[in-house]
Backbone as a chain_set.jsonl record, in Angstrom:
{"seq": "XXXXXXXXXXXXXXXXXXXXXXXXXXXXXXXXXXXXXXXXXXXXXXXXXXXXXXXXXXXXXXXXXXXXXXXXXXXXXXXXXXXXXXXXXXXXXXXXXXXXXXXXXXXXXXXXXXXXXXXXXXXXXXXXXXXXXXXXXXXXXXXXXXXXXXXXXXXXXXXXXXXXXXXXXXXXXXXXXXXXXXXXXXXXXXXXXXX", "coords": {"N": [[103.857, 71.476, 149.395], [103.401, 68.959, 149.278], [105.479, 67.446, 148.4], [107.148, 68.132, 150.592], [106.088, 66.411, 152.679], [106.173, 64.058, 151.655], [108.91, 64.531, 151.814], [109.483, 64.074, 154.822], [108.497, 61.666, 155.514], [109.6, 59.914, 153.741], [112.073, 60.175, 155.223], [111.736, 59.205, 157.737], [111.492, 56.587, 157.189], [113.49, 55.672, 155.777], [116.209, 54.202, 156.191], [119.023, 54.011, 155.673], [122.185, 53.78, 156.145], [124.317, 55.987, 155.243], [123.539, 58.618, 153.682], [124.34, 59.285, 150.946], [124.015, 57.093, 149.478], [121.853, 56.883, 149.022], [120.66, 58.853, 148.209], [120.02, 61.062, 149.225], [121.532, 64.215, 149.635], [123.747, 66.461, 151.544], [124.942, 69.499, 152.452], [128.074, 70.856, 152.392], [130.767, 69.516, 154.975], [133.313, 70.841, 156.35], [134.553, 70.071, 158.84], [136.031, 67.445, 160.517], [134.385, 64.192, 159.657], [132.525, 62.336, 162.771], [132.833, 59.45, 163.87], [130.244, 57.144, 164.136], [128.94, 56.219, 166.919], [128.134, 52.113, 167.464], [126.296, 51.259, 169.017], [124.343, 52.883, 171.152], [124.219, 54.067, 174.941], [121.397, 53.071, 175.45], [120.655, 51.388, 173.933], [122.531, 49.46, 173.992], [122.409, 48.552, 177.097], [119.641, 47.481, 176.715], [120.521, 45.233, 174.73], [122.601, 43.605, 176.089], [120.366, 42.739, 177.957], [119.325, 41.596, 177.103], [117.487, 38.306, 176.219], [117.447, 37.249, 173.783], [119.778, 38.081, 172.699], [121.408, 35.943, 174.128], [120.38, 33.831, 172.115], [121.395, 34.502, 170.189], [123.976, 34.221, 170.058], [124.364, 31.443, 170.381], [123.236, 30.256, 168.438], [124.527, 31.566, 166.123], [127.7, 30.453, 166.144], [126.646, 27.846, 165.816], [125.365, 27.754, 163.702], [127.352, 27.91, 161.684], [129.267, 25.736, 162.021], [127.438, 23.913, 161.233], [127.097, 24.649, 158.41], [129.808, 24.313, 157.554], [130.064, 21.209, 158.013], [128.135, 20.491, 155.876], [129.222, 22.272, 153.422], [131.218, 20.493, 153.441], [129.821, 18.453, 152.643], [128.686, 18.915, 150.234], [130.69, 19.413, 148.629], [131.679, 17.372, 148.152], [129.911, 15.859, 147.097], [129.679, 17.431, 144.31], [132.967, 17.118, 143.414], [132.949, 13.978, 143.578], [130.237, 12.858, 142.677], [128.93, 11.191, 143.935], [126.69, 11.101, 147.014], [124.783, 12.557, 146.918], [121.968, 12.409, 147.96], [122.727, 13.06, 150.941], [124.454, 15.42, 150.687], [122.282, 17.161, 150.063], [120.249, 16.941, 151.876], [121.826, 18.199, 153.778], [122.267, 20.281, 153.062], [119.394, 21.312, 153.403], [119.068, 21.22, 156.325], [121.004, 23.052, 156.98], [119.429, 25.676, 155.596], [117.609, 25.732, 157.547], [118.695, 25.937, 159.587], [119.212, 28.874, 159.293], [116.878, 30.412, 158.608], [115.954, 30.106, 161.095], [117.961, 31.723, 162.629], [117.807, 34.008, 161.302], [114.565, 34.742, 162.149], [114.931, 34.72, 164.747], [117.216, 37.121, 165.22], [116.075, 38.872, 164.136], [114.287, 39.946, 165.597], [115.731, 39.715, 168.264], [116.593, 42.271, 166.629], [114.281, 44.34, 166.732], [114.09, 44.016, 169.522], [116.297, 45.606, 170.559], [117.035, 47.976, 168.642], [114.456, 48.578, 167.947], [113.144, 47.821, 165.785], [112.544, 45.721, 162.984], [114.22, 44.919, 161.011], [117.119, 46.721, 159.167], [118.116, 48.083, 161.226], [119.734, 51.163, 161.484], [122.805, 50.917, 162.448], [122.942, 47.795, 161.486], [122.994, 48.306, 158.805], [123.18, 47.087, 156.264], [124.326, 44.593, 156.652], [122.419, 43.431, 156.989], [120.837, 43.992, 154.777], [122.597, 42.064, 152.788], [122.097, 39.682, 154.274], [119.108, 39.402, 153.406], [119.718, 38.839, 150.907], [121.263, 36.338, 150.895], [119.147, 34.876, 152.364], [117.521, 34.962, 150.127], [118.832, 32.815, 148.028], [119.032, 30.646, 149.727], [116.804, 30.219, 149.891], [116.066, 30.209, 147.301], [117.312, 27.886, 146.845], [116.528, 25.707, 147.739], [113.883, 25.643, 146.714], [114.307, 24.59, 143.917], [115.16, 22.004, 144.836], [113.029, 20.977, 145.795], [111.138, 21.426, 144.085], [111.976, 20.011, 141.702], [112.598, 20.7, 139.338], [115.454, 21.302, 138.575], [118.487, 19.785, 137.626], [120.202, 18.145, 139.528], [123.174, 18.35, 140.422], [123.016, 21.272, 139.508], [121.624, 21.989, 141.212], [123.226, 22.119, 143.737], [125.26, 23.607, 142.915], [123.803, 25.637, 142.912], [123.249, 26.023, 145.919], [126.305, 26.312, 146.579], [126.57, 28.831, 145.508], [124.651, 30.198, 147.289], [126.095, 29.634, 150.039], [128.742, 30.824, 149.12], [127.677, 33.368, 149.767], [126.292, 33.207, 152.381], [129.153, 32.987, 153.76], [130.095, 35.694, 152.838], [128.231, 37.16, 154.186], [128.64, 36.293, 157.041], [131.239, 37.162, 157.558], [131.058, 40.349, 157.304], [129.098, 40.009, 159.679], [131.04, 39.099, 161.891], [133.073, 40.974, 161.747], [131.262, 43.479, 162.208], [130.879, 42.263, 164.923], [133.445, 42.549, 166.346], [133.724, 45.343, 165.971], [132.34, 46.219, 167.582], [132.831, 45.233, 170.282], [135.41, 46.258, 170.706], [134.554, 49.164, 170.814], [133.529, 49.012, 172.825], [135.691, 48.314, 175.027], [137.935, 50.171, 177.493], [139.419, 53.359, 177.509], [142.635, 54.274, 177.732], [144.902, 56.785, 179.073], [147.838, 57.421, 178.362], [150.535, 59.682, 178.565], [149.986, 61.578, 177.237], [148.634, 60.505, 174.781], [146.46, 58.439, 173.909], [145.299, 55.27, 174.068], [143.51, 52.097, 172.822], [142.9, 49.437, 174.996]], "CA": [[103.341, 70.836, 150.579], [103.195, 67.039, 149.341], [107.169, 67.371, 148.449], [107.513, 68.481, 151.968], [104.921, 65.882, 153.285], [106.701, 63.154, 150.622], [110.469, 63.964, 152.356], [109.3, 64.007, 155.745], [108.033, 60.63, 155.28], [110.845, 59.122, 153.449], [113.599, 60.279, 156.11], [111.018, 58.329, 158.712], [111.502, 55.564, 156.777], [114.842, 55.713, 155.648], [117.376, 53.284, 156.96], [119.83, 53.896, 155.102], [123.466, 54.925, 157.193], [124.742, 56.817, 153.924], [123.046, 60.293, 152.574], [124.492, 59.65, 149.609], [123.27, 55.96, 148.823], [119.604, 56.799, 149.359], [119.854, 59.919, 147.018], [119.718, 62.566, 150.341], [122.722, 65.186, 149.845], [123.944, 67.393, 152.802], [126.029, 70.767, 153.072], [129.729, 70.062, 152.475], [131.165, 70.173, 155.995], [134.581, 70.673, 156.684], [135.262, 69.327, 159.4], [135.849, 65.732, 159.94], [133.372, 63.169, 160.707], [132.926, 61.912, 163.793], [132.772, 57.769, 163.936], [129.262, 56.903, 165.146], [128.937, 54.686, 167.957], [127.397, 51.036, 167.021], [125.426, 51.227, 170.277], [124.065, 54.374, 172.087], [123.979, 53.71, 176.126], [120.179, 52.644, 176.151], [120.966, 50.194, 173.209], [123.59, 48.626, 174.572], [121.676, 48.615, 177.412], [119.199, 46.272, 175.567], [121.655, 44.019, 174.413], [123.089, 43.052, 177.1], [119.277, 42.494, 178.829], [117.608, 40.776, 175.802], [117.818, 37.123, 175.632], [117.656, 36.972, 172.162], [121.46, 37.931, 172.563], [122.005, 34.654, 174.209], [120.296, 32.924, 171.225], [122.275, 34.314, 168.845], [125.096, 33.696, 170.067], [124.149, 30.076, 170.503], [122.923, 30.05, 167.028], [125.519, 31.83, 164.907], [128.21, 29.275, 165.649], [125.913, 26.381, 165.228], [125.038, 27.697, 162.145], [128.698, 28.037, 160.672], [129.11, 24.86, 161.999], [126.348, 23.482, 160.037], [127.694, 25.639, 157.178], [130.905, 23.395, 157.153], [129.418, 19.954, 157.438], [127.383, 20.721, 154.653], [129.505, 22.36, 152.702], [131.883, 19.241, 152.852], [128.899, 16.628, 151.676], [128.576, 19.401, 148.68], [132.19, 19.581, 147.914], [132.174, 15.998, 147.664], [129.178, 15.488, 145.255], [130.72, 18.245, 143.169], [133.854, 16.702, 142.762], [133.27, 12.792, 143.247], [128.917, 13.079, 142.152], [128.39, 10.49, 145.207], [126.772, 11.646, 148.049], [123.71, 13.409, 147.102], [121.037, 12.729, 149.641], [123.453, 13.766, 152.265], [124.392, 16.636, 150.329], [120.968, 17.673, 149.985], [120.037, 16.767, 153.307], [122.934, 18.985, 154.662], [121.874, 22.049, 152.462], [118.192, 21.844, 153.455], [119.859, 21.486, 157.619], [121.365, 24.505, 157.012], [118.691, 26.851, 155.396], [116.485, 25.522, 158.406], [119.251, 26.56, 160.515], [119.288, 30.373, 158.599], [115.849, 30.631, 159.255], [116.094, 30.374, 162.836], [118.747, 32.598, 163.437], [117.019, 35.236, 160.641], [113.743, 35.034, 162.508], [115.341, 35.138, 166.371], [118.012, 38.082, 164.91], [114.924, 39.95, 163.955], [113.554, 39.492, 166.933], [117.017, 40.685, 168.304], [117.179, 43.606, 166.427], [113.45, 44.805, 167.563], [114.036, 44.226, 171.422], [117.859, 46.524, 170.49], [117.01, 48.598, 168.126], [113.247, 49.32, 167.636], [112.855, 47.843, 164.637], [112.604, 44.425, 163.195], [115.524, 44.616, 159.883], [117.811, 47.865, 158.722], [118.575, 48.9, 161.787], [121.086, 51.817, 160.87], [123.932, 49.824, 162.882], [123.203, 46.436, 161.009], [121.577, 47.993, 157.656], [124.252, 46.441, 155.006], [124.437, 43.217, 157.269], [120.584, 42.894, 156.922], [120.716, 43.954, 153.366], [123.487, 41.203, 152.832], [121.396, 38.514, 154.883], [118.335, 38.788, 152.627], [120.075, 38.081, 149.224], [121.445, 35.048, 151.459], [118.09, 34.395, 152.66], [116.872, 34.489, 148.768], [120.189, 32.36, 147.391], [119.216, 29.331, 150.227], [115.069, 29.713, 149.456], [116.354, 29.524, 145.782], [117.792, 26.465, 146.369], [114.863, 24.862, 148.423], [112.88, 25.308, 145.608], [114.587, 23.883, 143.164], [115.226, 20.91, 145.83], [111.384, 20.528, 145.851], [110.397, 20.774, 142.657], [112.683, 19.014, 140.817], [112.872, 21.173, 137.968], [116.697, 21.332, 138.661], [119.282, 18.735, 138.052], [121.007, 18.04, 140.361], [125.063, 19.581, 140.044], [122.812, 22.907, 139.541], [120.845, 22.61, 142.589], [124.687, 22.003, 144.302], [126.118, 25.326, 142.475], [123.022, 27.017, 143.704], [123.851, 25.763, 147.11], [127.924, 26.901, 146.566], [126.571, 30.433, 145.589], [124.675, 30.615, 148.779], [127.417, 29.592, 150.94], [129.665, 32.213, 149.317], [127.055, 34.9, 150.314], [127.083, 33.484, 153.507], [130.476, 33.097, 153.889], [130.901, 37.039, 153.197], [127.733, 37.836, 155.372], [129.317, 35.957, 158.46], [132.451, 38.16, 158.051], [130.051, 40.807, 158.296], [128.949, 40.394, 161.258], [132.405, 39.007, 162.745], [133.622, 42.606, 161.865], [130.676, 44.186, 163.529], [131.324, 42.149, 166.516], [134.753, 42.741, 166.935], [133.935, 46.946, 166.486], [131.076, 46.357, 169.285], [134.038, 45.04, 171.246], [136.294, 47.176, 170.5], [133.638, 50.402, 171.263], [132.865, 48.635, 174.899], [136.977, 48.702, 175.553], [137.976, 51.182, 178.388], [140.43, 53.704, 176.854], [143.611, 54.642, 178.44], [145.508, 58.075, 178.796], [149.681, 57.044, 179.001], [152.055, 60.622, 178.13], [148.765, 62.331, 176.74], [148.311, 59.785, 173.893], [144.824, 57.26, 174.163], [145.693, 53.811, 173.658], [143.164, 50.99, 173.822], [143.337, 48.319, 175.693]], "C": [[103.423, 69.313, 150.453], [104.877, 66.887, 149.464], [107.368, 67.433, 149.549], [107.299, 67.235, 152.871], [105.543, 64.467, 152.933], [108.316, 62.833, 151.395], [110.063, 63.837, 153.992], [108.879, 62.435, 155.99], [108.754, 59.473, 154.923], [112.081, 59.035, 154.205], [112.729, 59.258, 156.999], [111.719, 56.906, 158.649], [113.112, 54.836, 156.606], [115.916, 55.242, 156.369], [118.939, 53.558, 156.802], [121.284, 54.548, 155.736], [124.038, 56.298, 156.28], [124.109, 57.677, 153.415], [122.921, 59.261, 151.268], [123.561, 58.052, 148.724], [122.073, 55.92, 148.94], [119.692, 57.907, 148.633], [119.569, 61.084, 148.15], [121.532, 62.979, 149.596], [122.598, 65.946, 151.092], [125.025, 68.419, 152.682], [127.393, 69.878, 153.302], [130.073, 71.02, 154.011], [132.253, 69.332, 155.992], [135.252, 70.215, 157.581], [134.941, 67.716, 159.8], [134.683, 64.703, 160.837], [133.232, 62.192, 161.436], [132.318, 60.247, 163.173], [131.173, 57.555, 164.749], [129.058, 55.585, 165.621], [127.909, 53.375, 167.116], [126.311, 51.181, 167.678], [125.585, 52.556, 171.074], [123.563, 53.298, 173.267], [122.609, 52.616, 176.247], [120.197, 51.184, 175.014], [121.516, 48.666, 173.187], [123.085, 48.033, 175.88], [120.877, 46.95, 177.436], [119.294, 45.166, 175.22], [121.53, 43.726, 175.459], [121.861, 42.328, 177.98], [119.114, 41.323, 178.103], [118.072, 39.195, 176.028], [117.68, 36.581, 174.348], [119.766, 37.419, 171.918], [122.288, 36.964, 172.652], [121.632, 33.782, 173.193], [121.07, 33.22, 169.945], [123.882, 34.164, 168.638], [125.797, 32.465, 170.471], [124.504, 29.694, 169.13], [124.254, 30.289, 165.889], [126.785, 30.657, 164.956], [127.86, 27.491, 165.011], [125.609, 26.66, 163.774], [126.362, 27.654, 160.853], [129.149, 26.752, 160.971], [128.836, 23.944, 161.321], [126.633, 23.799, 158.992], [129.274, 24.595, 156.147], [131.116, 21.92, 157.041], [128.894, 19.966, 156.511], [127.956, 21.062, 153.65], [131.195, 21.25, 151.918], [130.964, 18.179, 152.165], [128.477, 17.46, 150.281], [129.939, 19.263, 148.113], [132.312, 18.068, 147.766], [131.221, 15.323, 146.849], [129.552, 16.134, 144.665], [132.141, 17.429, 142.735], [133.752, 14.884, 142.783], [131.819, 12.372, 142.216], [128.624, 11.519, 143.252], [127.958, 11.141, 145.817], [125.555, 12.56, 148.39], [122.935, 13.651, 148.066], [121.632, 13.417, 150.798], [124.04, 15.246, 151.929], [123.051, 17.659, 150.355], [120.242, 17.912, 150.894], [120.728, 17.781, 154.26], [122.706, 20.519, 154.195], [120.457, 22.326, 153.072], [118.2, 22.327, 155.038], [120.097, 22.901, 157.794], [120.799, 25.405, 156.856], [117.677, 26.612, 156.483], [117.235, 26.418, 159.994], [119.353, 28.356, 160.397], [117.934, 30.674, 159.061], [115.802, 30.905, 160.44], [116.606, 31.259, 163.582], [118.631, 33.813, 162.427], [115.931, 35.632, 161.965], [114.36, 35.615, 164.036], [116.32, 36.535, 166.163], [117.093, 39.211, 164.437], [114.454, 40.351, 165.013], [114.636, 40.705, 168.1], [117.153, 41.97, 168.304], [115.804, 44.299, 166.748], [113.652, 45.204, 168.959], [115.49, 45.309, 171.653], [117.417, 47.724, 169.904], [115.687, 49.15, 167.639], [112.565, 48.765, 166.5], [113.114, 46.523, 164.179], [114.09, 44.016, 161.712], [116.066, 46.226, 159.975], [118.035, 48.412, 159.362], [119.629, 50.011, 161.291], [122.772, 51.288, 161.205], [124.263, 48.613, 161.819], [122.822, 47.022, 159.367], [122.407, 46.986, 156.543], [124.2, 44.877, 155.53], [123.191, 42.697, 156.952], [120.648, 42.912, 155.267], [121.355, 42.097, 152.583], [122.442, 39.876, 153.341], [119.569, 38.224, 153.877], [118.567, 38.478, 151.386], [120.748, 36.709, 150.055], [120.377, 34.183, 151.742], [117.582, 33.866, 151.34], [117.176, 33.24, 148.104], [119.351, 30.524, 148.363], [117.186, 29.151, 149.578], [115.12, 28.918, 147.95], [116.682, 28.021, 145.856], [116.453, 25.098, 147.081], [113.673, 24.192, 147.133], [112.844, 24.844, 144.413], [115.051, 22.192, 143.202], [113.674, 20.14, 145.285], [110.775, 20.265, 144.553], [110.62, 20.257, 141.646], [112.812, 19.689, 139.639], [114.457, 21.432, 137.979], [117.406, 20.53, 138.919], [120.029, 19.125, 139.348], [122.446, 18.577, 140.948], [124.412, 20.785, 139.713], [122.445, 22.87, 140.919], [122.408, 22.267, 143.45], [125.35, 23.574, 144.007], [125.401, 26.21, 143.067], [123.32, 27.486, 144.976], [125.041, 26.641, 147.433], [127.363, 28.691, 146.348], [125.792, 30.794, 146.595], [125.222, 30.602, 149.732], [128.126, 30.84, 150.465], [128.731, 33.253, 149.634], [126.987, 34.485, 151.608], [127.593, 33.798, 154.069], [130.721, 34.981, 154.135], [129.667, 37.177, 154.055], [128.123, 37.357, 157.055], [130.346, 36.332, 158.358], [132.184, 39.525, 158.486], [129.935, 41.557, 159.504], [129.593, 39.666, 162.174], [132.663, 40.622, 162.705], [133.158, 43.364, 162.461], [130.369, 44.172, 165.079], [132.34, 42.717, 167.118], [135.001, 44.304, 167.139], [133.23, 47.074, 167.787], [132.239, 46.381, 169.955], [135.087, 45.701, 171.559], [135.783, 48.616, 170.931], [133.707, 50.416, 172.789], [134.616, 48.887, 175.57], [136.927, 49.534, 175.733], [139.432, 52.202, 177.133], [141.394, 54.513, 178.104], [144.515, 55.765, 177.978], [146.762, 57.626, 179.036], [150.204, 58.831, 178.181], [150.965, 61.095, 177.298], [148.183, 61.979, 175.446], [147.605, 58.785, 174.417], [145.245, 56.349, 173.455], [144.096, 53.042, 174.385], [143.298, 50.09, 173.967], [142.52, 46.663, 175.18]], "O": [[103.5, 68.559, 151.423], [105.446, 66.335, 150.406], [108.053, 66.449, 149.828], [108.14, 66.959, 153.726], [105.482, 63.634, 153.838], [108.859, 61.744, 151.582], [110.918, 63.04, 154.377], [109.14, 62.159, 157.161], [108.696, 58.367, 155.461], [112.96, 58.19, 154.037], [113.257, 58.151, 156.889], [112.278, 56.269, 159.541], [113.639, 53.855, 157.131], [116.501, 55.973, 157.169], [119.826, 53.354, 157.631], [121.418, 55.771, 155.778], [124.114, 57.438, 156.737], [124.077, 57.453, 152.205], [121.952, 58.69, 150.767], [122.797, 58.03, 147.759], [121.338, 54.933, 148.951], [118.569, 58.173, 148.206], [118.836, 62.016, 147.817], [122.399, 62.195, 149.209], [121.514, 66.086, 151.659], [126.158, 67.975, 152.87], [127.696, 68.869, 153.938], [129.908, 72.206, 154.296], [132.432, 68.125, 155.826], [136.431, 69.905, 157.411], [133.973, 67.015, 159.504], [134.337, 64.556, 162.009], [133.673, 61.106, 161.061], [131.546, 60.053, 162.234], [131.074, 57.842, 165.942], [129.009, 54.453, 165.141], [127.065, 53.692, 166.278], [125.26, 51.248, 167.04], [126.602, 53.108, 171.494], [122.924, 52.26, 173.096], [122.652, 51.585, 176.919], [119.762, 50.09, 175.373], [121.252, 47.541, 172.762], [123.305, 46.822, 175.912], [121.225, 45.852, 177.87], [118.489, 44.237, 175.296], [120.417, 43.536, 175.951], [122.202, 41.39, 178.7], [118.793, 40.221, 178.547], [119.291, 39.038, 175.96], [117.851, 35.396, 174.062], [120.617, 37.014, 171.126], [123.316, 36.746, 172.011], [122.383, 32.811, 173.102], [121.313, 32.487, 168.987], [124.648, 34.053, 167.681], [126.973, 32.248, 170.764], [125.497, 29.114, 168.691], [124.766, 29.485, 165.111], [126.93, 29.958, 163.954], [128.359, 26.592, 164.333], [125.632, 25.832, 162.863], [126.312, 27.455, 159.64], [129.635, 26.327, 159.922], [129.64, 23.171, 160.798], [126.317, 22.874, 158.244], [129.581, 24.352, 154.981], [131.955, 21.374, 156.324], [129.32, 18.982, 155.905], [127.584, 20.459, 152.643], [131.827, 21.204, 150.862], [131.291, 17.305, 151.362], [128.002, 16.841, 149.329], [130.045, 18.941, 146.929], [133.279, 17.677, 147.112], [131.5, 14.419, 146.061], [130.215, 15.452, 143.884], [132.246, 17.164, 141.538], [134.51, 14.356, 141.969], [132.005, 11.732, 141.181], [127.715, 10.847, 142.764], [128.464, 12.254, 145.672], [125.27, 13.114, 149.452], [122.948, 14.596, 148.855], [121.039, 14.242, 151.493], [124.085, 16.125, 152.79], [123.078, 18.842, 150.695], [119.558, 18.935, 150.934], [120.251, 18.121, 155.342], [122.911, 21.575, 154.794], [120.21, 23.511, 153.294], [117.651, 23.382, 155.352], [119.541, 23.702, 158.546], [121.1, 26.344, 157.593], [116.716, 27.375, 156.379], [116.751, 27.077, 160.915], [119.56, 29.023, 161.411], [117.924, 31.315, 160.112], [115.587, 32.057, 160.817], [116.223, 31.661, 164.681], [119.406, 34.732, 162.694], [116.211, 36.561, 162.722], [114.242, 36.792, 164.375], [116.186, 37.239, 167.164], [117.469, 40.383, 164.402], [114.253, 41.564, 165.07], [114.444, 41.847, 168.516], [117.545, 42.729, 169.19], [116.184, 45.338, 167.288], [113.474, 46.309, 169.473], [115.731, 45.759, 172.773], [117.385, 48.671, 170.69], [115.729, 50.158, 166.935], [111.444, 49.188, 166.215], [113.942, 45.934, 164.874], [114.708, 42.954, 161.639], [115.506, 46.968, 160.782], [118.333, 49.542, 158.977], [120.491, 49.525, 160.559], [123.699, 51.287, 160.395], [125.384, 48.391, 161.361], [122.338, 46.159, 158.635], [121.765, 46.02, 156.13], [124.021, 43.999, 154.686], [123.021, 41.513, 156.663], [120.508, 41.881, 154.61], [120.646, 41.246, 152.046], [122.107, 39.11, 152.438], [119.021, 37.129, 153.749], [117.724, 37.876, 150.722], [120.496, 35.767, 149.304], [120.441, 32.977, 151.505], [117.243, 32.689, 151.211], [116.28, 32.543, 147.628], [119.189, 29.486, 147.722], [116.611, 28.205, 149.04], [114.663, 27.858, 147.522], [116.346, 27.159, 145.043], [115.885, 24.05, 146.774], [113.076, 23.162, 146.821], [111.81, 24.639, 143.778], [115.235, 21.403, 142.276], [113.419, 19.129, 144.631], [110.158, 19.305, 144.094], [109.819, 19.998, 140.748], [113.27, 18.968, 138.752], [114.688, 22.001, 136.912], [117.458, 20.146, 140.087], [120.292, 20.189, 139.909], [122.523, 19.22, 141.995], [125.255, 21.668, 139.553], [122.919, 23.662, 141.733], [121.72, 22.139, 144.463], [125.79, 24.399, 144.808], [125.801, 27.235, 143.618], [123.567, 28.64, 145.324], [124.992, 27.524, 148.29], [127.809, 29.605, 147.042], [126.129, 31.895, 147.032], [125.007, 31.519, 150.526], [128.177, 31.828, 151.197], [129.347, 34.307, 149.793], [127.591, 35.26, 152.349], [127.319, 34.64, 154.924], [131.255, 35.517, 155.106], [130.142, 37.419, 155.165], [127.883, 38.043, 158.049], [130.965, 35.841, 159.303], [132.659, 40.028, 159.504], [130.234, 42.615, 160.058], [129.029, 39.448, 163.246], [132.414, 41.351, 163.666], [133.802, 44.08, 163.228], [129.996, 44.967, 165.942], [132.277, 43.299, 168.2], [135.847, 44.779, 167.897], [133.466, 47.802, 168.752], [132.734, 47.468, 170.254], [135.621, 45.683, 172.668], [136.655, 49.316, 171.445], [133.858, 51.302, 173.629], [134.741, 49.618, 176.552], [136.3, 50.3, 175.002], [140.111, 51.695, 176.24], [140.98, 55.142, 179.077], [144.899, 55.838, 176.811], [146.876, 57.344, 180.229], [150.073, 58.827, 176.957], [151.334, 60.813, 176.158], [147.4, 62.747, 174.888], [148.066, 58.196, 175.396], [145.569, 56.511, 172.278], [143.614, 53.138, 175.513], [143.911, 49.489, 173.085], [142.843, 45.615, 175.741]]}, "num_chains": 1, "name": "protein.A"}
């Protein structure tokens, strides 16, 4: 009864898109599995209503934006060691800008999806966005409290950009399937092409 009481509880919970990476197994089935939509009707729906859609799609280029000013005033204390304040200045810009478009993308994924992180759509993207989230706090705090020279608190910086970097491909890729989902599909000579 608790085992019972214990999995009933954990599937609730359970974000996870994958069986297998959460430790659930399922009945080998043979035939093949279907592609599940990003967005079910009432989801999509949602989207399209929410204005948190329009802020994030304010936000996300401003923030890659920001991403590339910044990560030129680091690439140039790294290789010339001029430039700090503005380097520093341009990293702290940026995690202020991550913040913003964390908290409003939460926000986001509540008014879409029910839920405020792991949607099953975004869960890897979310996963992905809080070791980014950690990577820029990390560097904040070694900003602040000075216990970190300087050319570290820069590398710290560079290894939050590359997690960035791959979490804004991401969720380019999961734009471009949204987009690709919402395309009409066309019947030519009894082969579906889309458009």
């Amino acid at each position: 009864m608790i085992n019972q009481a214990l999995n009933h509880w954990l599937s609730a919970v359970d974000a996870c898109p994958w069986g297998a990476a959460s430790g659930r197994s399922a009945p080998h089935q043979s035939r093949k599995r279907q592609r599940q939509a990003l967005y079910t009707a009432d989801e999509r729906r949602r989207r399209d209503a929410s204005p948190w859609t329009m802020v994030q799609a304010i936000l996300a280029p401003l923030q890659f934006l920001v991403f590339l000013i910044s990560l030129g005033f680091v690439t140039r204390f790294m290789l010339t060691g001029d430039g700090y304040t503005a380097a520093a200045a341009s990293v702290v810009v940026k995690t202020g800008v991550l913040y913003s478009i964390m908290i409003t993308g939460a926000v986001w994924e509540k008014s879409v999806f029910g839920r405020y992180l792991f949607a099953p759509a975004f869960f890897w993207e979310d996963v992905f966005s809080i070791l980014v989230l950690g990577l820029h706090s990390a560097y904040l705090a070694a900003l602040f409290s000075g216990a970190v020279a300087p050319r570290d608190q820069m590398l710290l910086a560079l290894a939050a950009y590359l997690a960035y970097a791959v979490n804004a491909t991401q969720f380019v890729l999961k734009l471009r399937a949204a987009r690709r989902e919402a395309l009409p599909v066309r019947t030519h000579a009894g082969a579906e092409w889309l458009t």
